[in-house]
C-alpha positions as CSV (number, residue, x, y, z in Angstrom):
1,X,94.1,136.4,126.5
2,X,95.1,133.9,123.6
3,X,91.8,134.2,121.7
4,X,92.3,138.2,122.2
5,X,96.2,138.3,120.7
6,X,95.2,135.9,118.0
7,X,91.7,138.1,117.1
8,X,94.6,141.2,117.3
9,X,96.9,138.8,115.0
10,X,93.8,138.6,112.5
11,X,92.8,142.6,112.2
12,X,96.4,143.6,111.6
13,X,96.7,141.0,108.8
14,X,93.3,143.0,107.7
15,X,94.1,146.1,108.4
16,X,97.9,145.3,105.9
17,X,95.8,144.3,103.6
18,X,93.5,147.2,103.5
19,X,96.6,149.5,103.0
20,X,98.4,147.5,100.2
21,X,95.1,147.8,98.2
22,X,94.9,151.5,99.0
23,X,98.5,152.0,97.5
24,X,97.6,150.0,94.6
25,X,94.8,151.8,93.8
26,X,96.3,155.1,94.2
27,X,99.1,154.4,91.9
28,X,96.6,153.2,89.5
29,X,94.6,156.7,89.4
30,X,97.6,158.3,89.6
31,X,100.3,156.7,87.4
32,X,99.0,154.3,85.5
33,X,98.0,156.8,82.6
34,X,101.8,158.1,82.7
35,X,103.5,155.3,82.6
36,X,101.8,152.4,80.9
37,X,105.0,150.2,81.6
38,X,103.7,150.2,85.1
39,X,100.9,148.3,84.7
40,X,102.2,144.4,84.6
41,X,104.1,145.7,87.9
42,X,101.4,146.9,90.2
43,X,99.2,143.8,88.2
44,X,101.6,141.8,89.4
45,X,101.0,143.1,93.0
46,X,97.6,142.8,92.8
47,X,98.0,139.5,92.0
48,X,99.9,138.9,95.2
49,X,97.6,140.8,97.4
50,X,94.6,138.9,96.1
51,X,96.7,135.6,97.1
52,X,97.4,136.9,100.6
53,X,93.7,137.8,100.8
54,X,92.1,134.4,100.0
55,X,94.6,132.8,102.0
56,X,93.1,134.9,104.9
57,X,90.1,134.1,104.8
58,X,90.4,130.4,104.3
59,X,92.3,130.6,107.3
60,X,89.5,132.6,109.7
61,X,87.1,130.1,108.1
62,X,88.8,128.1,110.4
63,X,86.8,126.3,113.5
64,X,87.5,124.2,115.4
65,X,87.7,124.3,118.9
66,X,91.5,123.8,118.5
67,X,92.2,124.8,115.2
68,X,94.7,127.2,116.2
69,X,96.8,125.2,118.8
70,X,100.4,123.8,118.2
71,X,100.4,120.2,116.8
72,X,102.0,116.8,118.1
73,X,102.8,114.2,115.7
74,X,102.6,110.7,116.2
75,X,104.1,108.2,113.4
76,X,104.3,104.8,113.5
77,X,105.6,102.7,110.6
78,X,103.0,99.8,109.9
79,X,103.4,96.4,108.9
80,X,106.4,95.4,106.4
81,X,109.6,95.5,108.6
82,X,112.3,97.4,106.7
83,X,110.0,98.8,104.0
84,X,106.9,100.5,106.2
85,X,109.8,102.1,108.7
86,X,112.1,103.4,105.9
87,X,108.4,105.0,104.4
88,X,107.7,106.6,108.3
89,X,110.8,108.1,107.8
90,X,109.9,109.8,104.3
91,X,107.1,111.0,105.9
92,X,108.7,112.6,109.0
93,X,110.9,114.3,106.8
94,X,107.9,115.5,104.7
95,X,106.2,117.0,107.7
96,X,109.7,118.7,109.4
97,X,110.0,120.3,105.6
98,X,106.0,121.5,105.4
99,X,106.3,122.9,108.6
100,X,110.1,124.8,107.7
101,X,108.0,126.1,105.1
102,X,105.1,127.5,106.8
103,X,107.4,129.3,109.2
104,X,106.5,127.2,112.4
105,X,108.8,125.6,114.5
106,X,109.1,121.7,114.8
107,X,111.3,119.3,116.6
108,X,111.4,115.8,117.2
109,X,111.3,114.9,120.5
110,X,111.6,111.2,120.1
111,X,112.0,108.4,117.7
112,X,112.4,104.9,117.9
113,X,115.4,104.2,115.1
114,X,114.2,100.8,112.5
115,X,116.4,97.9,112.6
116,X,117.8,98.8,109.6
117,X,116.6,101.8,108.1
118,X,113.9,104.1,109.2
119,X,112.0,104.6,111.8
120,X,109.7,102.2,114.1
121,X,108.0,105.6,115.4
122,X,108.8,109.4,116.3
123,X,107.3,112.1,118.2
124,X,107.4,115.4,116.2
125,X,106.1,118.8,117.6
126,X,104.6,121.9,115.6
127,X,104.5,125.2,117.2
128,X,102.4,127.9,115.8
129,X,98.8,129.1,115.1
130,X,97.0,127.1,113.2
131,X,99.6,124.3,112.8
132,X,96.6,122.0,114.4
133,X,94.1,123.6,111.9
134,X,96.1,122.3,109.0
135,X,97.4,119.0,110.1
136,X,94.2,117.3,111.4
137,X,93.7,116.5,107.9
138,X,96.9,114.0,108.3
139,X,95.3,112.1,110.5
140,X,94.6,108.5,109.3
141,X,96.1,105.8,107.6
142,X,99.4,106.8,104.6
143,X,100.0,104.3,101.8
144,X,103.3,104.3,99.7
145,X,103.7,102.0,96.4
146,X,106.8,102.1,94.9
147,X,109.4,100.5,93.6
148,X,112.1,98.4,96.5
149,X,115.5,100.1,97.2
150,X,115.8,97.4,100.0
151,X,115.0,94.4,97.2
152,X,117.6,92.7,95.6
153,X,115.2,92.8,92.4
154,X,113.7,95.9,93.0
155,X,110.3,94.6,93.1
156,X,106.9,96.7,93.8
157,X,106.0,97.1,97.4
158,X,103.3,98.6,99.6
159,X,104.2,100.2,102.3
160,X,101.7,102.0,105.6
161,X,102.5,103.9,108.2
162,X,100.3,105.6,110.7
163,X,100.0,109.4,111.3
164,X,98.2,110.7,114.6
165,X,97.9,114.4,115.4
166,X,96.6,115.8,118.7
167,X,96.0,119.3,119.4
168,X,98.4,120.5,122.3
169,X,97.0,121.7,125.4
170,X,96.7,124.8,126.6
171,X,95.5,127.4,129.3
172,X,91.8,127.5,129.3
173,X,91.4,124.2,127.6
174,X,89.5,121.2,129.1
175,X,91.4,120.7,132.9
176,X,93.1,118.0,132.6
177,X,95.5,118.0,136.1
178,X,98.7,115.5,135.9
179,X,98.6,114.2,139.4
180,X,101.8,113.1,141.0
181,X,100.1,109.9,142.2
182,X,99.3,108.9,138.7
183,X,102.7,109.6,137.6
184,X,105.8,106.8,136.9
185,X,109.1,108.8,135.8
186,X,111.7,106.9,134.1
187,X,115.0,108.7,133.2
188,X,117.8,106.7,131.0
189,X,120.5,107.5,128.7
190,X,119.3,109.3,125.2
191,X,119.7,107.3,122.3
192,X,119.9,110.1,119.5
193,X,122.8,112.9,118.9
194,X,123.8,115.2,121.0
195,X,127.3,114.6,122.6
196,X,129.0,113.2,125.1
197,X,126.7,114.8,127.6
198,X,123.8,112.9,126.3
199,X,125.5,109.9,126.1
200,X,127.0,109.9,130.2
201,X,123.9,111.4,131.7
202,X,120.4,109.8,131.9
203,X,118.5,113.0,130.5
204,X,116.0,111.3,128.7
205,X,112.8,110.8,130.5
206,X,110.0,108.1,130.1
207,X,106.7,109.3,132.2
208,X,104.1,106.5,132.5
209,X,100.2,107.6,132.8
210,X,99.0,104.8,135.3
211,X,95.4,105.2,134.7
212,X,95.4,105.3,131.0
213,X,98.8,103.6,130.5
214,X,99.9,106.4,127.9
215,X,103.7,106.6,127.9
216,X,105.6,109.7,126.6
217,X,109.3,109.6,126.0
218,X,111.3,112.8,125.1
219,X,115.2,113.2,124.6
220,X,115.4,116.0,122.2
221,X,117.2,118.4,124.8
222,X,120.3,118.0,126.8
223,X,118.5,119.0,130.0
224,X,116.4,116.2,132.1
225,X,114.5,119.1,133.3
226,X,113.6,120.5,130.2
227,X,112.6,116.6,128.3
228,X,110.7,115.9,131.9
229,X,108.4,119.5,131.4
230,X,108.0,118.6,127.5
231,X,107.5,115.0,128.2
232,X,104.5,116.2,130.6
233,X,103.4,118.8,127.9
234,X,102.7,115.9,125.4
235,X,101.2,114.2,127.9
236,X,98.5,116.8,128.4
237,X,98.1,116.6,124.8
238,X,97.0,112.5,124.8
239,X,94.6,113.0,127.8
240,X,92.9,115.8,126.1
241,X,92.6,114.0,122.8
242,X,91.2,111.3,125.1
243,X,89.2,113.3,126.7
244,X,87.5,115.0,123.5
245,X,86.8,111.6,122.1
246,X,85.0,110.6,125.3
247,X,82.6,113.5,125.2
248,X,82.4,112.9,121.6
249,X,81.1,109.4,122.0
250,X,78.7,110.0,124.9
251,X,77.5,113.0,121.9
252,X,76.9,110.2,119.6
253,X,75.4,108.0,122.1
254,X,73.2,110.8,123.0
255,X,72.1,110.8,119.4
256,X,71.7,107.2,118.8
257,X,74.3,107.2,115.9
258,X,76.8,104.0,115.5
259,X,80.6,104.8,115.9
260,X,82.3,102.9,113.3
261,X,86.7,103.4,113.4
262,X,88.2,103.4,109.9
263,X,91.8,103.3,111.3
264,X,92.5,100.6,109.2
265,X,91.5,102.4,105.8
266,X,94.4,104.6,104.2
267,X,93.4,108.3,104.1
268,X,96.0,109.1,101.3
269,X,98.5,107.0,98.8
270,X,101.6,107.8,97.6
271,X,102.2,106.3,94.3
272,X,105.7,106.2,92.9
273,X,105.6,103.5,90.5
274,X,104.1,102.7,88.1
275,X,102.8,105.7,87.5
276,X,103.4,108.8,90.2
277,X,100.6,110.3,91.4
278,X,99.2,111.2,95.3
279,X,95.7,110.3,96.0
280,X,93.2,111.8,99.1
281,X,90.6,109.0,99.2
282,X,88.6,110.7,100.8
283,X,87.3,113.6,98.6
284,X,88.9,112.1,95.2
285,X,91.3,114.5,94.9
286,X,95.0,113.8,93.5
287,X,98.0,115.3,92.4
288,X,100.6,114.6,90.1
289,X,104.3,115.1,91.5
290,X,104.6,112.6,94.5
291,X,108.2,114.2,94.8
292,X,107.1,117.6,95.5
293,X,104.3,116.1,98.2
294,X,107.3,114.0,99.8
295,X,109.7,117.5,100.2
296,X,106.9,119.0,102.0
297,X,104.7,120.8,99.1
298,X,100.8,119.6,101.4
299,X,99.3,122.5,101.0
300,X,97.4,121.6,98.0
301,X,96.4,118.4,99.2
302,X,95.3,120.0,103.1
303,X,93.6,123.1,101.7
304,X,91.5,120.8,99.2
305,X,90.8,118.4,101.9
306,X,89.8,121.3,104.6
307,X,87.9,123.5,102.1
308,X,85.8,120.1,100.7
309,X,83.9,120.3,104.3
310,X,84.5,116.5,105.1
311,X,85.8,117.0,108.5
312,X,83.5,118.6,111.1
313,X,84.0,120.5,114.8
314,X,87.8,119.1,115.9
């Protein structure tokens, strides 16, 4: 049923299409002689359409198995103390603004505040199709130079934080059962904003996965109820990542080809000083206003990335 309303989702934005460029090119027969003052106009529409169009289909060229689910974020500031957290910060903010200005939803559903800026890690969730699709790409090392607002002589520092992305399960997917047996559930007192109620009642809630050790935290909502189901939600989301890199590796093994991790290599720098630039390593692709990239401006750098082929089935 969610392959069928997407695949729906899909002809209507065909089908819009298909009109608009009707109109357009009935106007053109029929009023562009006439009234040569329309042409920039409905060029201008064109234009647009053509936009919408391409955009299309390098979305439906799109897949992955999972392309098309919701996205969790995991960040986690690197080494550097003050420096790497304030960076995981930046970057959580980057991420909130892409997804503000894609039109999905987000939320962060916990973070772990630095000892005196930043962040030490955060949780963030990414509702809506496709959000996967496009943020698999972040996936990987992030590496900010720039110049020190936390040094007395504002020296040059390198900062890395890391950036994991899971698709979030859903109906149909891989099984993966949450059995109560398995299952340690912690509740305590949130730590972020949210009132006195969060601050008297132990509504946050801490659930333990005793075979793989994963823990998941959320305190984004006011209800215990409502962190313990989203808690277990991005728990599903771990074990299936796990469980798609297991039958990944027993592929490989299959095929007698060596697994080799490259978590410690950065996938992308920042640069702010002494030049600004942002840098994909891994298809030699860069662009030039690091400020932009940092107020959530990724398209450029994700469609690049997806549409240079590096990444395979997801």
């Amino acid at each position: 049923m969610q392959q069928l309303s997407s695949s729906k989702e899909d002809v209507e934005r065909i089908e819009r299409l298909k009109k608009q460029l009707s109109d357009l090119d009935e106007l053109l027969t029929l009023e562009a002689d006439d009234h040569p003052s329309m042409a920039e106009d409905l060029g201008s529409e064109l234009e647009t359409v053509e936009k919408q169009l391409a955009q299309l289909e390098f979305e439906l060229s799109f897949s992955g198995h999972y392309d098309r689910h919701s996205a969790v974020l995991y960040l986690h500031a690197g080494a550097g103390g003050t420096e790497s957290q304030d960076w995981a910060e930046m970057l959580m903010r980057m991420y909130l603004r892409w997804a503000d200005k894609k039109g999905y939803k987000a939320g962060v559903l916990d973070v772990s505040p630095g000892d005196e800026a930043g962040i030490k890690s955060a949780t963030i969730e990414i509702t809506g199709s496709l959000a996967y699709g496009y943020l698999k790409s972040e996936h990987g090392v992030h590496r900010l130079v720039r110049l020190s607002p936390f040094d007395f002589d504002h020296g040059r520092h390198t900062s890395f934080a890391l950036v994991e992305v899971l698709p979030e399960a859903e109906e149909g997917d891989i099984d993966i059962t949450l059995s109560p047996d398995d299952l340690k559930i912690d509740t305590f007192r949130s730590s972020g904003p949210g009132g006195q109620n969060m601050q008297k009642v132990s509504s946050a809630v801490r659930v333990t996965h005793l075979p793989t050790g994963i823990v998941v935290s959320c305190q984004s909502e006011r209800s215990q109820h409502m962190n313990k189901e989203t808690a277990f939600r991005i728990l599903r989301a771990r074990l299936l990542k796990l469980e798609i890199a297991r039958r990944q590796e027993e592929m490989d093994r299959l095929k007698g080809e060596v697994i080799s991790a490259a978590w410690g290599n950065q996938i992308r720098s920042y640069i702010l000083h002494p030049y600004k630039m942002v840098k994909d390593h891994r298809i030699d692709y860069q662009v030039n206003n690091p400020e932009a990239v940092l107020e959530g401006d990724l398209d450029e750098l994700i469609t690049a990335y997806l549409r240079s082929g590096y990444e395979g089935e997801s």
